[in-house]
C-alpha atoms as one frame of an Amber mdcrd trajectory, in Angstrom:
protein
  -2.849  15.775  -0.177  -5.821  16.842  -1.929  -9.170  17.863  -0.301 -12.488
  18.629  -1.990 -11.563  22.782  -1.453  -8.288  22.624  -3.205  -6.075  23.511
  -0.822  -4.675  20.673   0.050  -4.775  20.786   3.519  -6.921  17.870   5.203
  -5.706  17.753   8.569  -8.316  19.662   9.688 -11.382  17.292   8.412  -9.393
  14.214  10.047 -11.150  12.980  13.399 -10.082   9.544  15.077 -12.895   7.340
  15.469 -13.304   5.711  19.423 -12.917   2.467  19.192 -14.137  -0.365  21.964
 -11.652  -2.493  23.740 -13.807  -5.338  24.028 -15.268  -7.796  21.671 -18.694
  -8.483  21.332 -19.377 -12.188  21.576 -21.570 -14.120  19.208 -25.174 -14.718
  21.359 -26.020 -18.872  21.335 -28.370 -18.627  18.058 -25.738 -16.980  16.003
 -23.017 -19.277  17.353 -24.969 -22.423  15.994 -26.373 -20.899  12.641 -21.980
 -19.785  11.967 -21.098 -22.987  12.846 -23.711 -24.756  10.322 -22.721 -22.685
   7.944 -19.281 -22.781   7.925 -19.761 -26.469   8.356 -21.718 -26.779   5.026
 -19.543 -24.386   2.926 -16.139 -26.720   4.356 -17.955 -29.990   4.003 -19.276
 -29.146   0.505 -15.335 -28.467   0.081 -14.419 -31.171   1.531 -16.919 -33.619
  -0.308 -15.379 -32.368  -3.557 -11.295 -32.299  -2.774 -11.011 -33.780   0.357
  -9.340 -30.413   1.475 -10.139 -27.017   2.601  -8.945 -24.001   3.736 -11.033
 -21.520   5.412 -10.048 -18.126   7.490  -9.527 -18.089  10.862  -7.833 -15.140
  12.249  -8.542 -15.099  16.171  -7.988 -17.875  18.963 -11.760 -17.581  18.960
 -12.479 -18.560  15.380  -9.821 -21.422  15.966 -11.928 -23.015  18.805 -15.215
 -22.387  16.058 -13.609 -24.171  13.362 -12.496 -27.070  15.635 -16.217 -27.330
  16.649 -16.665 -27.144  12.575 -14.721 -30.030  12.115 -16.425 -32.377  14.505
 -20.023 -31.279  12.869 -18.221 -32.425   9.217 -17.336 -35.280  10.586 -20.833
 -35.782  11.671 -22.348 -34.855   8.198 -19.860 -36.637   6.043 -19.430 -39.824
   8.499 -15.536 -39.866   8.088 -12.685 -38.612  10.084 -11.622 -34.415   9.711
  -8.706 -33.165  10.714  -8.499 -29.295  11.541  -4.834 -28.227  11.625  -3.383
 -24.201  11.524  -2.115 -24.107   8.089  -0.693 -20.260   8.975  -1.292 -17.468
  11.522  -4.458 -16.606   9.862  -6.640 -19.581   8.529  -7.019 -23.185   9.374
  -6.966 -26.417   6.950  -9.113 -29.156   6.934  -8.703 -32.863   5.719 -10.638
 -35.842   5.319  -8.299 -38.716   6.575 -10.868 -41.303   6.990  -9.302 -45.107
   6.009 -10.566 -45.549   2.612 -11.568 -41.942   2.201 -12.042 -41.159  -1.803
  -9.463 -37.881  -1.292  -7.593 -38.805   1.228  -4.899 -36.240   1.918  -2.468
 -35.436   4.325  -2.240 -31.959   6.225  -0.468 -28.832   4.743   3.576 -29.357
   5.139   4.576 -27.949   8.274   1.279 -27.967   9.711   2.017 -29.031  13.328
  -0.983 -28.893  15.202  -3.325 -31.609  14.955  -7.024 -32.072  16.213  -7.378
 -35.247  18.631 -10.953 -36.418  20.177
């Protein structure tokens, strides 16, 4: 390896940062300002394609973006569906009878949101 001395030896400048064990969780306020927001930037998705995928990489971003959906649902006044699409983001659908983009989850989706 290179260092800025030139002489190649950067073992010595290397320090492991702490890090916390604990998470620090979202206070109300920001809770409901993410969950607008990530409710408009879906639903504005949504409105176009009738689809969306958006990233959701812990349990607790899971249990945000079901929250999401209901809120679209709200918005758009038509049925959302909020189903895993992989380990690391979740897909959204309109499904709504006589929806203008109707369209069925991701293939091999299993999970499936149910009021």
């Amino acid at each position: 390896m290179w260092d800025a001395h030139g002489s190649g030896d950067v073992r010595g400048d290397v320090q492991e940062v702490p890090q916390e064990a604990t998470r620090t969780p979202l206070t109300a306020e920001e809770e409901l300002r993410s969950r607008s927001v990530f409710a408009t930037e879906i639903g504005a998705q949504l409105a176009r394609q009738g689809w969306s995928v958006f990233p959701a990489h812990t349990p607790e971003e899971r249990i945000r973006l079901f929250a999401v959906a209901r809120i679209i649902e709200e918005r758009l006044g038509c049925r959302v569906e909020a189903v895993p699409e992989d380990i690391c983001s979740m897909r959204f659908t309109v499904v709504s009878v006589g929806a203008a983009h109707e369209v069925g989850p991701a293939v091999g989706a299993r999970g499936r949101l149910i009021d």
